[in-house]
C-alpha positions in Angstrom: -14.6 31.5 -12.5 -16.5 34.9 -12.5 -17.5 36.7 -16.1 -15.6 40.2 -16.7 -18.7 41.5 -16.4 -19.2 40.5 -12.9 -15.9 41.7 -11.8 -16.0 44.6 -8.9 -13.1 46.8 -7.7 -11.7 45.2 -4.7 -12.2 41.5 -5.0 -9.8 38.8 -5.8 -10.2 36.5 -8.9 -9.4 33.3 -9.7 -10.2 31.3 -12.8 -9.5 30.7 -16.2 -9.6 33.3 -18.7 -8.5 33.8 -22.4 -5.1 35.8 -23.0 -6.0 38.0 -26.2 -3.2 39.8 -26.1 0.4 40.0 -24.3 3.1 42.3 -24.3 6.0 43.4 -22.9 6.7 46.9 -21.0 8.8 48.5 -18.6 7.8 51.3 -15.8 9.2 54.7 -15.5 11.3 53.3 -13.5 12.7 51.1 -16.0 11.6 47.9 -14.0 10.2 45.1 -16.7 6.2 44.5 -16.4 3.5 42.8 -19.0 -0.2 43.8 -20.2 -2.4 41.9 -20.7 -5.8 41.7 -22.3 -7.8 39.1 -20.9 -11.3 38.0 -22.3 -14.4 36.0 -21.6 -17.8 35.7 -23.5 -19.0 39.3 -21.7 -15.8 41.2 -22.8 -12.5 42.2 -21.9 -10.3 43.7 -18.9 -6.8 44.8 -19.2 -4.1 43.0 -17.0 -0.6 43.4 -15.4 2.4 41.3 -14.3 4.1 43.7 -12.6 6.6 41.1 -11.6 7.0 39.1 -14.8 9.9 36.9 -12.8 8.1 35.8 -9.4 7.1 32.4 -8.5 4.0 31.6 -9.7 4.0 33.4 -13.2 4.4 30.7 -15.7 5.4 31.3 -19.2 2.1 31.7 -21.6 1.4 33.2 -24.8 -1.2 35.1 -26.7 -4.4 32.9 -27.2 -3.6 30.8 -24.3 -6.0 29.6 -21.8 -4.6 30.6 -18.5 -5.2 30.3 -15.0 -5.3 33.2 -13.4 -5.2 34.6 -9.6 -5.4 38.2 -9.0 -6.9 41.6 -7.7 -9.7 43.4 -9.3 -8.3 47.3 -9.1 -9.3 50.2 -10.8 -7.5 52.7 -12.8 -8.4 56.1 -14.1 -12.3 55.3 -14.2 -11.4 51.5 -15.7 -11.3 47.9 -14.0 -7.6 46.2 -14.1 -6.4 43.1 -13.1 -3.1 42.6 -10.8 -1.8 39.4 -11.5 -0.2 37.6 -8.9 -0.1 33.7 -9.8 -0.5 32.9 -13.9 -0.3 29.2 -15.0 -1.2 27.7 -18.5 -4.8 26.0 -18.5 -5.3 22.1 -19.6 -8.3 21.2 -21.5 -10.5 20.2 -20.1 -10.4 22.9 -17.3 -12.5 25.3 -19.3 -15.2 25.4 -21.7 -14.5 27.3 -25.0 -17.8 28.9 -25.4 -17.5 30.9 -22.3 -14.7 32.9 -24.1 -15.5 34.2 -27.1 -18.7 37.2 -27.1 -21.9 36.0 -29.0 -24.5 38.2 -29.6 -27.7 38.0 -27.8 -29.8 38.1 -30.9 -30.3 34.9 -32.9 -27.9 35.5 -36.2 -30.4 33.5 -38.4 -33.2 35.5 -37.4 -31.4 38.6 -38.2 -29.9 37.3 -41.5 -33.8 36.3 -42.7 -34.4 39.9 -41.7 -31.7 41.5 -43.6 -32.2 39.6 -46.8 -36.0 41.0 -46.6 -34.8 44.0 -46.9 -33.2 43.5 -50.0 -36.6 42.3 -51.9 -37.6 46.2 -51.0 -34.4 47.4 -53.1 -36.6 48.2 -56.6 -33.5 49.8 -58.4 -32.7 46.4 -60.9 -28.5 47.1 -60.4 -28.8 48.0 -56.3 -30.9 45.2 -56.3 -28.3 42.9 -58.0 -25.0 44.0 -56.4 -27.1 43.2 -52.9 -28.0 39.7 -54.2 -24.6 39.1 -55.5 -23.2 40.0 -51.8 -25.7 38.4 -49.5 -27.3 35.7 -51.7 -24.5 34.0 -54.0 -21.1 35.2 -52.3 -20.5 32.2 -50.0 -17.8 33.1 -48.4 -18.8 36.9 -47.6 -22.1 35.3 -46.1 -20.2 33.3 -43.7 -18.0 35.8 -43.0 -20.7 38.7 -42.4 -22.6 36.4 -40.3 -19.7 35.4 -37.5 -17.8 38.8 -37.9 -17.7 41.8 -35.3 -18.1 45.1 -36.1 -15.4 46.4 -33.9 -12.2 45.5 -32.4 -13.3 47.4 -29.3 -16.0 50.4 -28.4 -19.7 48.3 -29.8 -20.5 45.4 -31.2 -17.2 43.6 -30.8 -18.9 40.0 -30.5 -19.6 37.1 -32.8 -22.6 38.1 -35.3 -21.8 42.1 -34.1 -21.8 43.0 -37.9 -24.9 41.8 -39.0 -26.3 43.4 -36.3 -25.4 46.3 -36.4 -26.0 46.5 -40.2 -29.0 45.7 -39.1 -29.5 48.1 -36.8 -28.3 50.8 -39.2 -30.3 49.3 -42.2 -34.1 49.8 -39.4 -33.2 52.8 -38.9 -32.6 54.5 -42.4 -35.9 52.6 -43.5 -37.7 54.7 -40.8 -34.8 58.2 -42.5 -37.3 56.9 -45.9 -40.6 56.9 -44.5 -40.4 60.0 -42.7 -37.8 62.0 -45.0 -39.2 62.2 -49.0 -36.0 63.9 -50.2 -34.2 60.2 -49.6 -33.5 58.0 -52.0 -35.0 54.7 -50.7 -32.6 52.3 -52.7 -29.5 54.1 -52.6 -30.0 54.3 -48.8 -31.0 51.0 -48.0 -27.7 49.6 -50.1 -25.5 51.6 -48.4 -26.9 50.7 -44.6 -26.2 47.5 -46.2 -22.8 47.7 -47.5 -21.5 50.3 -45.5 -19.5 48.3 -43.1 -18.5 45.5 -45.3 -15.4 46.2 -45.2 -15.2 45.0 -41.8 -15.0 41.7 -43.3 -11.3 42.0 -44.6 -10.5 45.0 -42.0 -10.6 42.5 -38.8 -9.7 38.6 -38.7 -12.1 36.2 -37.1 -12.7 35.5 -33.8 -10.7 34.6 -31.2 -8.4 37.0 -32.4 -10.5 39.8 -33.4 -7.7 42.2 -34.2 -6.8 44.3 -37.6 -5.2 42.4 -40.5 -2.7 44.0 -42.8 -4.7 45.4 -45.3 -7.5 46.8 -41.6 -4.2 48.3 -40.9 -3.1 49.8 -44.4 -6.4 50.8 -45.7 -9.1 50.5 -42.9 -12.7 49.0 -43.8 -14.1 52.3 -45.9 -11.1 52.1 -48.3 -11.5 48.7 -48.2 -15.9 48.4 -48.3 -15.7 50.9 -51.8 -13.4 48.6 -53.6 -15.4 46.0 -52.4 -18.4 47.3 -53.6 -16.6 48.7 -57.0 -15.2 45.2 -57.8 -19.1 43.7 -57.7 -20.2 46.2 -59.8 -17.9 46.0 -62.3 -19.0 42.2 -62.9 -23.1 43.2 -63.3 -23.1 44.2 -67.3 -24.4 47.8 -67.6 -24.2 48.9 -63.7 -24.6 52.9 -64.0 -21.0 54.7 -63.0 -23.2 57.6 -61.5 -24.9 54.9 -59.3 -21.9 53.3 -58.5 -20.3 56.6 -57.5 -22.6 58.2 -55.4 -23.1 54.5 -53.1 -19.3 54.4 -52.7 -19.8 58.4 -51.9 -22.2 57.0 -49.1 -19.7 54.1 -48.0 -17.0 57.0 -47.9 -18.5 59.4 -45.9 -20.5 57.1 -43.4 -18.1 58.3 -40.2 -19.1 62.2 -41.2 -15.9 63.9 -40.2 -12.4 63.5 -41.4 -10.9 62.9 -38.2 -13.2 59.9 -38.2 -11.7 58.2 -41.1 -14.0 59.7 -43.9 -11.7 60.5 -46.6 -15.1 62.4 -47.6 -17.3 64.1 -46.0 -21.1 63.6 -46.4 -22.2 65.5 -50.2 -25.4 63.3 -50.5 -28.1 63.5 -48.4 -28.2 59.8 -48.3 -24.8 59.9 -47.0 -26.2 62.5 -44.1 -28.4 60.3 -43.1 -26.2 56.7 -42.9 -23.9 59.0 -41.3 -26.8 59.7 -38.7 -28.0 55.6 -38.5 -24.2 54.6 -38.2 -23.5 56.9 -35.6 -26.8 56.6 -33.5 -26.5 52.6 -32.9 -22.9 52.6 -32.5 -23.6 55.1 -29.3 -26.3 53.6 -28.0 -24.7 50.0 -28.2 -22.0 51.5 -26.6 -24.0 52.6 -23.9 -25.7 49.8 -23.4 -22.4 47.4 -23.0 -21.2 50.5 -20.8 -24.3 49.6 -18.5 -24.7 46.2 -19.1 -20.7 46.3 -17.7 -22.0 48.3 -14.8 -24.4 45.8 -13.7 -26.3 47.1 -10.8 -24.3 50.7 -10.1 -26.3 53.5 -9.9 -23.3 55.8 -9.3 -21.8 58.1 -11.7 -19.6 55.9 -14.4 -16.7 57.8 -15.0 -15.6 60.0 -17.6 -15.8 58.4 -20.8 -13.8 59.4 -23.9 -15.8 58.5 -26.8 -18.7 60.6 -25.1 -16.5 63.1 -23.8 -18.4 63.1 -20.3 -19.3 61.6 -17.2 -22.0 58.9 -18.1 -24.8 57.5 -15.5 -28.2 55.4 -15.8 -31.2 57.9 -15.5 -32.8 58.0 -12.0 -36.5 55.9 -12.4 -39.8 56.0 -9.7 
């Protein structure tokens, strides 16, 4: 088989791949098709059946291994599959670990990393809450380990949370150094917690996709409470304290269209909005490129950048 990310406009495939998802749709026309999202280890591709009842498209479901023959086309700016033969895969025709996206990073590497950063959290009741998340909450450390961070758009692999938090955590270290107005511990906690609820918005892997209470409250709503219910449980934790780090988990996506039910108040919350949205862009560009391989072309318009996106030009 040949990894999504190896996949070129014009070529035919054939090989197993993972069916993450599977619906059906009609045309226009009102002629019966599927989609489907098919994924490997380096990402996903969207599919079609555009005859659903031909020869050679045998009956599958979600979550299947399937063997799949088809086109490589393109479609506004995107890669798409045409489906032309389907058939359920055995085991032993495929390996499982080439279908389900790992970080490159080693997790327990980063997880040492993270829990350094918690020593540097002086404040005794930031300090605490952190310890009672990342230290003595078994379950929420295997969870936080393995999770993604997204569904889709960056850092939708295995281990994509932590590093991202990570990521998010570096960076408002360096907001600390450079920026005295910032309150060190306050900051570092919510780079720390601020996607947590991540944990309880998206199941685990291979399925990757929102869980009732991702759909009905989404992973802010869910992260404060999170963080409100630990507090509650550490004798004497400071409302005021508890208030403005939720403040900071509320307003981490800045705007209101972007699912803050606040917007930033705190300068704190300013800057994890700045951390947050800096590595979720530049991870996105980098899978964007990473996707591109060897292209030196223009991209295609992209919607989360609103623009045409291409690799700079080097000597």
């Amino acid at each position: 088989m040949k990894f999504i990310k190896e996949l070129r406009e014009g070529e035919k495939i054939s090989g197993v791949y993972l069916c993450k998802h599977k619906q059906a749709a009609v045309t226009k026309n009102g002629k019966p098709y599927e989609n489907v999202i098919l994924q490997d280890k380096t990402g996903t591709i969207d599919a079609k059946i555009w005859d659903p009842n031909s020869l050679g498209i045998d009956e599958f479901d979600p979550l299947d291994y399937i063997d799949v023959v088809g086109d490589v086309t393109s479609f506004q700016g995107s890669l798409q599959i045409s489906i032309k033969r389907v058939r359920k895969a055995q085991e032993g025709e495929y390996d499982p670990g080439n279908y389900l996206p790992v970080s490159s990073k080693n997790p327990d590497s980063m997880y040492q990393e993270l829990l350094s950063y918690v020593t540097q959290v002086k404040n005794p009741y930031l300090h605490r809450l952190l310890v009672s998340f990342f230290e003595e909450d078994d379950e929420i450390m295997k969870t936080f380990r393995k999770h993604s961070a997204a569904k889709s758009v960056h850092h939708g692999f295995i281990g994509g949370l932590l590093e991202h938090t990570l990521s998010v955590t570096r960076l408002c270290l360096y907001y600390c150094q450079t920026y005295p107005i910032l309150n060190k511990d306050l900051l570092v906690t919510a780079a720390m917690l601020h996607d947590i609820g991540k944990t309880k918005e998206l199941s685990a892997f291979p399925v990757n996709d929102y869980t009732d209470d991702g759909q009905l409250l989404g992973h802010i709503m869910i992260g404060a409470e999170m963080v409100h219910d630990k507090a509650r449980e550490i004798p004497g934790f400071p409302q005021n304290t508890e208030n403005e780090l939720k403040h900071c988990i509320l307003a981490h996506h800045g705007e209101l269209e972007y699912g803050s039910p606040k917007k930033p108040a705190l300068a704190e919350a300013v800057a994890l909005n700045l951390a947050d949205n800096t590595d979720a862009k530049m991870e996105t560009l980098t899978e964007i490129f990473a996707a591109a391989g060897e292209q030196k072309d223009w991209l295609g318009y992209n919607r989360l950048f609103e623009s045409n996106l291409r690799r700079s030009s080097t000597t």
